[in-house]
N, C-alpha and C positions, 0 to 999 in steps of 0.2 A: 628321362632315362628311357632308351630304348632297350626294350626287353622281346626276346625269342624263344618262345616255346615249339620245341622242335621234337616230333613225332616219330621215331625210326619203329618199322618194322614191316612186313611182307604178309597183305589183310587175305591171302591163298593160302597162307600158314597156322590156319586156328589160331590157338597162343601165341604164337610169334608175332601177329601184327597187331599188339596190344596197346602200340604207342600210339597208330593209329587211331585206332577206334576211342582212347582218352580224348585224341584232337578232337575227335568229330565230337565228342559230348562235350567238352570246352566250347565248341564252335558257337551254339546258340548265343553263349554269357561275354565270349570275350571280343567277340568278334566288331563289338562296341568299344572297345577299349582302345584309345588312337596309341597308346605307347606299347601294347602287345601287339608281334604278330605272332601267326598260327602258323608251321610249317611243316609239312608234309616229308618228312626228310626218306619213307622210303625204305628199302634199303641199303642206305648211305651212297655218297656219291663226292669224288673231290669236290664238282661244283656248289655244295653245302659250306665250302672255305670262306667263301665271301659273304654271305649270311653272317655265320658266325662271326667272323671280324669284323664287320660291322654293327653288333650289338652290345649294348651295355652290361648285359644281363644274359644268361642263357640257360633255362630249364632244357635238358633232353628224357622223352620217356620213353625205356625201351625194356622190353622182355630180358629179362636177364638170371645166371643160375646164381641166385643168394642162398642159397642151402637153407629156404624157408618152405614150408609146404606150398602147392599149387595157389594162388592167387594171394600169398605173403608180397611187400613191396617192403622198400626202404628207400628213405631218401637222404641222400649221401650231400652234402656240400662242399664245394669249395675244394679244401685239397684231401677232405675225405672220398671225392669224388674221380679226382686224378689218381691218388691212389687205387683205388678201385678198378680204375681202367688198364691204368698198369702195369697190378699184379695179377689178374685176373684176366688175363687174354684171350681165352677160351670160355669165359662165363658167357656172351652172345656170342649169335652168328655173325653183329657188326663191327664186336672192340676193335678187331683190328682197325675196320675204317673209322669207327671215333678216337681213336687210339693215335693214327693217321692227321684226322682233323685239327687235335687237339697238338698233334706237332708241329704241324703246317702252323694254326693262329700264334703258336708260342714263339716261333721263330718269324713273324713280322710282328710279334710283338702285341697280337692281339687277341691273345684268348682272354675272355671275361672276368675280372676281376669277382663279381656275382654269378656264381654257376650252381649247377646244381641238376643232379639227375635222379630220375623216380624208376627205380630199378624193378619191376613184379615178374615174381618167378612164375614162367610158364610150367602147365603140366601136361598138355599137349603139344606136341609139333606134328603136323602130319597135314595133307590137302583140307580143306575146311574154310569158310569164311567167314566163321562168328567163332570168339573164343569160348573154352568150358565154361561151364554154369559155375566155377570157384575162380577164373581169371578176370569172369565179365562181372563177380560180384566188388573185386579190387576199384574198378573205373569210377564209381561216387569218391569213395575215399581220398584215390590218388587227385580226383578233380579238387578238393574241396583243400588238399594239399597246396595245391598249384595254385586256388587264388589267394590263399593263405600265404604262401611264398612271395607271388608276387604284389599284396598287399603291404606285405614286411618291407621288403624290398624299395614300396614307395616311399614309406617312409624316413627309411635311410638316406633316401638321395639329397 
């Protein structure tokens, strides 16, 4: 099973590029891993369509407003996760373009039957290139999520 763990966010934006800086702490552990890749998604881009449809599996971790305190996360699956995206179109500065993404794979038919996003609520947005000392305490957690996810995940296959 091909699985994509995909990083959105803007690392000039303090909190905002928190998906980022997970990748980069994921990078050391999984970067061994032949059925993950690590993707740097940014802030979002259509060229992210063909990633997407092409994986079996797809974790996205992005800054997002979940109405938890500063470095709060949740991890949403499946069609908790579409939902999410949704109703909630103004919670990130990207839903629209994962929002976008998530249109595009449904309509060839390929968005991920295994999905899943790690939502942590920023409490900064503003110029800066390291998140707050309560967003950058989220990053063990969410990682330890994510191999935990995608360990689940193997075993399913």
């Amino acid at each position: 099973m091909k699985m994509l763990v995909l990083g959105i966010g803007n690392t000039l934006l303090t909190d905002e590029g928190i998906g980022i800086h997970v990748l980069q702490a994921l990078e050391p552990e999984l970067a061994d891993w032949p059925d993950v890749t690590l993707l740097d998604g940014g802030t979002l881009s259509f060229t992210l369509a063909g990633p997407i449809e092409d994986t079996d599996a797809l974790i996205v971790v992005d800054a997002a407003h979940i109405k938890t305190q500063p470095g709060g996360w949740a991890l949403l699956q499946g069609e908790e996760m579409d939902a999410f995206l949704m109703s909630n179109r103004t919670s990130s500065v990207h839903e629209v373009g994962l929002t976008d993404l998530r249109a595009i794979a449904m309509l060839a038919g390929h968005w991920p039957e295994r999905r899943a996003m790690l939502a942590i609520q920023p409490g900064v947005i503003d110029w800066g290139e390291h998140p707050t000392p309560a967003v950058a305490a989220a990053i063990p957690p969410v990682c330890t999520a994510i191999r935990k996810l995608i360990q689940e995940w193997r075993h399913v296959a």
